[in-house]
N, C-alpha and C positions, 0 to 999 in steps of 0.2 A: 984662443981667446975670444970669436967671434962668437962661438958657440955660447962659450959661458957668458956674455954680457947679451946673449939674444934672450939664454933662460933666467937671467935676473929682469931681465925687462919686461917677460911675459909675467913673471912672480907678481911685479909690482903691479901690473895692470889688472892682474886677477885680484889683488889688493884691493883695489880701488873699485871694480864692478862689481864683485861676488863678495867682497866682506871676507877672505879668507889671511888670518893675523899678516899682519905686516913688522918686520924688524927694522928697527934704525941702525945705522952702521953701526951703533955702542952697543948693538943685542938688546938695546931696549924697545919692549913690544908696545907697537900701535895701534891706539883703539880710536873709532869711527864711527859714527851712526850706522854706515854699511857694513861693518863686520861687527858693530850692534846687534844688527837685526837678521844677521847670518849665524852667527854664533862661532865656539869655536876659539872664539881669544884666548883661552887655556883649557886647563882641565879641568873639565868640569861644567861648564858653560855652554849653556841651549840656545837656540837661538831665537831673540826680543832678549826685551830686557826682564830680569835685571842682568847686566854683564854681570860674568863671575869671573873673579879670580880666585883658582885656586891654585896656583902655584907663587912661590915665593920669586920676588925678582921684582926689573923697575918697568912700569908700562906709562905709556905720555897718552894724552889727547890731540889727535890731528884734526880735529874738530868739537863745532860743539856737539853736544850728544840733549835731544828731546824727546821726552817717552810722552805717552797720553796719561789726562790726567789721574790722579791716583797710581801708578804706576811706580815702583823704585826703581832707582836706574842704575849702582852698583853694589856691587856685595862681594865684598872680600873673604875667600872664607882660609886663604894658609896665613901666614908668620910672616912678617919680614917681605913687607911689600911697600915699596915707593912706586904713590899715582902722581904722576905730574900733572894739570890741569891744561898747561902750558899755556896760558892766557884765555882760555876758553871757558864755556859754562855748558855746566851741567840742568838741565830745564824742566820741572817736572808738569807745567802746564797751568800751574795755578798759580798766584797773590793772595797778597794780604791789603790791607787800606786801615786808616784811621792810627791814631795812637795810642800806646800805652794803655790800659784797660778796656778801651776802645778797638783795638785791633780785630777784627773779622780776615776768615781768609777762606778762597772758596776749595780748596782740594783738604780733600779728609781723611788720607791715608798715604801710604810710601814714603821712602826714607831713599832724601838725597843718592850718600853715598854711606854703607854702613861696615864695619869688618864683626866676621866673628874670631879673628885672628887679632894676634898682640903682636909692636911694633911696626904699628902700620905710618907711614909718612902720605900727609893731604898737601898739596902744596900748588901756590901761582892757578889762582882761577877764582869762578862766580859756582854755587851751589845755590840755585832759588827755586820757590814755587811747588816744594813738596808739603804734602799732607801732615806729615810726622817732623822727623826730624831734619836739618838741610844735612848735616854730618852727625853722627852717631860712633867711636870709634872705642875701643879697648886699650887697654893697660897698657904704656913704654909708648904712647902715638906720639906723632908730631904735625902740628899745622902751619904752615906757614905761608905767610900773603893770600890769604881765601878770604872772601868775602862772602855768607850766608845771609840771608835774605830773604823775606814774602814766603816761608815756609811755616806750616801750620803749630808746631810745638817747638822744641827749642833751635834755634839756629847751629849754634855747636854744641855737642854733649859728649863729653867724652870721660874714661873712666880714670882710674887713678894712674900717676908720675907720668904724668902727659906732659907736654909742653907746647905753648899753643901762639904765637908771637907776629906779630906785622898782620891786626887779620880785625874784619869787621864784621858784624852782627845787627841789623836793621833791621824792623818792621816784621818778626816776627811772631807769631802770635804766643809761643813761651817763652821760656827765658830765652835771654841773647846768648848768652854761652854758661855752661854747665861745666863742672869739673870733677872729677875724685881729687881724693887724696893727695898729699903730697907732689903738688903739680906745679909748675912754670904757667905765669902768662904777665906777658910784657909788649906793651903799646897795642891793644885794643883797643876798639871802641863798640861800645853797646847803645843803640840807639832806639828809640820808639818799639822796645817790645813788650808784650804783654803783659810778662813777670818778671824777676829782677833780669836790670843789665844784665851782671854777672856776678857766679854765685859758686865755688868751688870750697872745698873739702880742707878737712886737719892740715896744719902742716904747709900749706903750699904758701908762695909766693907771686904777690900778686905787684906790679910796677910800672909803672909809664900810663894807665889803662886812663882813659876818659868813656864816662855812663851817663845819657842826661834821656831825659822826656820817658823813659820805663813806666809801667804800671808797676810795679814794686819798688825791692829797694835796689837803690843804685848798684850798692854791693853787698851779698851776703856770703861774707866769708867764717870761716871752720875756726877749731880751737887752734893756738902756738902758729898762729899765719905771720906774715911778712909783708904789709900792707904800707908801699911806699911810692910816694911823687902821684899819686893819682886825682882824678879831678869827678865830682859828685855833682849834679844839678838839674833843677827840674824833675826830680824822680816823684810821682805818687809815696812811695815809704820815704822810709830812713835812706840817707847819704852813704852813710859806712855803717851795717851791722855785722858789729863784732864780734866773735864771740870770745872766751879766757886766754890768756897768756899771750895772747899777740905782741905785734911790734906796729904803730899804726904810725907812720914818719911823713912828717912834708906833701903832705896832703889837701886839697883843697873841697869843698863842700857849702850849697850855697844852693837858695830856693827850692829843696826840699820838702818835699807836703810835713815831713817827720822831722825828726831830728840829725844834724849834718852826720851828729856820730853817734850811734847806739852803741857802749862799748863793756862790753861784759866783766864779771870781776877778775882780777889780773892783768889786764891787756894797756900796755903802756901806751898811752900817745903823748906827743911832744912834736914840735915844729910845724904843727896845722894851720890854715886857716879854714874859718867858716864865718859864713852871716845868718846863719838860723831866721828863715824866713818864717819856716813852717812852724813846729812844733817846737821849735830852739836849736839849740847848740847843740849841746852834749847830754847824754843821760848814761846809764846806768853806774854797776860800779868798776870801773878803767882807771887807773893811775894818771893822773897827769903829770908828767913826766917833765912839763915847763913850755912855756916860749908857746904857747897856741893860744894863737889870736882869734876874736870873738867881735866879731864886728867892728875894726879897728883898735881893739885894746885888748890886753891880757884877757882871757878867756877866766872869769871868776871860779 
């Protein structure tokens, strides 16, 4: 037994000098600045950045990881990969300043953390100060508790039946978070970016989310969306644009350059409120469905 715990001890310490993977007792593998820039964390993977994974399975952060600027820092390239952050940030070297159409950022290239694999899990951490995108992910992903940030294009961008929930999106110079198609996102927040808050695809489901101070519109959502409890204000555009057959429920909307809700033809709203600072209340052609208040009274 002596032996065996003298060669797990030297394992770990080779871990920790030489960057060579580290496993946590669940078999989940540990990534590091030093086995960063050693390489090696799976198949596939050179050493600097950007870490790759290419094999399927769960890997944590035992620190945080910073590349120089313009640099990307990971790249998923199999299936079926959970990154845990585990409270840590991912750092690309650069910021953003100013707000909402005002937003400048000084790195001009690399992407956070990107997959070209589908069902990838982002989760528990900070992604700031890349050039491109802070997160970029593929079809079936999941975000959850990540904060993106001072990254040059969009903060989150990911592709269709994502689901994206408990996670923030600030100061960056695209939109704050992007979506495809038929996607989940519940209790966001989009703050001070360049182009809309938040802006996702047909179909999807959007809930809980607050968007204020954007240079576009708070939210530009898809055809047949599910657009409920959310909160609009201070955006450059439109509060809520809509597009056909939606469901636009208990929603709030207020101080908007545009109109609280631009709501396309078919798209029911009912139980809103708005105070149409900007351009008004409501425009296009959307059902009113009742009960949405309009600066203290029934919405005319």
């Amino acid at each position: 037994m002596t032996g065996r715990n003298e060669s797990i001890g030297l394992i770990y310490m080779l871990s920790l000098f030489w960057g060579v993977p580290a496993f946590a007792s669940d078999g989940v593998i540990e990534i590091n600045q030093a086995s960063a820039v050693h390489g090696d964390v799976s198949s596939g993977d050179t050493a600097g950045f950007p870490v790759t994974i290419g094999t399927s399975g769960s890997y944590i952060l035992t620190g945080n990881l910073a590349t120089i600027l313009d640099e990307a820092a990971i790249l998923i390239s199999a299936d079926d990969v959970t990154l845990d952050l585990n409270g840590f940030t991912v750092a690309g070297g650069g910021s953003c300043s100013g707000l909402g159409t005002a937003v400048s950022c000084t790195a001009s290239s690399g992407t956070g953390i990107a997959s070209a694999g589908d069902r990838i899990t982002v989760k528990n951490g900070t992604v700031r100060g890349f050039g491109s995108h802070g997160i970029s992910l593929n079809d079936y992903c999941h975000i959850v508790d990540v904060t993106a940030m001072h990254n040059g294009a969009d903060g989150i961008d990911v592709d269709r039946h994502c689901v994206i929930r408990d996670s923030i999106a600030a100061i960056n110079g695209g939109q704050g978070i992007t979506t495809g198609a038929a996607s989940s996102l519940t209790n966001l927040v989009a703050r001070s970016n360049g182009g809309d808050g938040i802006e996702t695809d047909n179909g999807s489901t959007v809930q809980g989310c607050s968007s204020w101070d954007n240079g576009g519109d708070g939210f530009d959502i898809g055809f047949s969306a599910t657009v409920i409890g959310n909160v609009a204000y201070d955006n450059e555009g439109d509060g809520f644009d809509v597009r056909g057959g939606a469901l636009v429920k208990s929603n709030t909307g207020y101080a908007n350059n545009g109109f609280d809700l631009r709501a396309e033809f078919g798209t029911a709203y009912m139980d809103n409120v708005f105070r149409g600072l900007g351009d008004g209340y409501v425009t296009g052609n959307g059902f009113d469905a009742g009960r949405n208040v309009c600066w203290g009274q029934l919405c005319p």
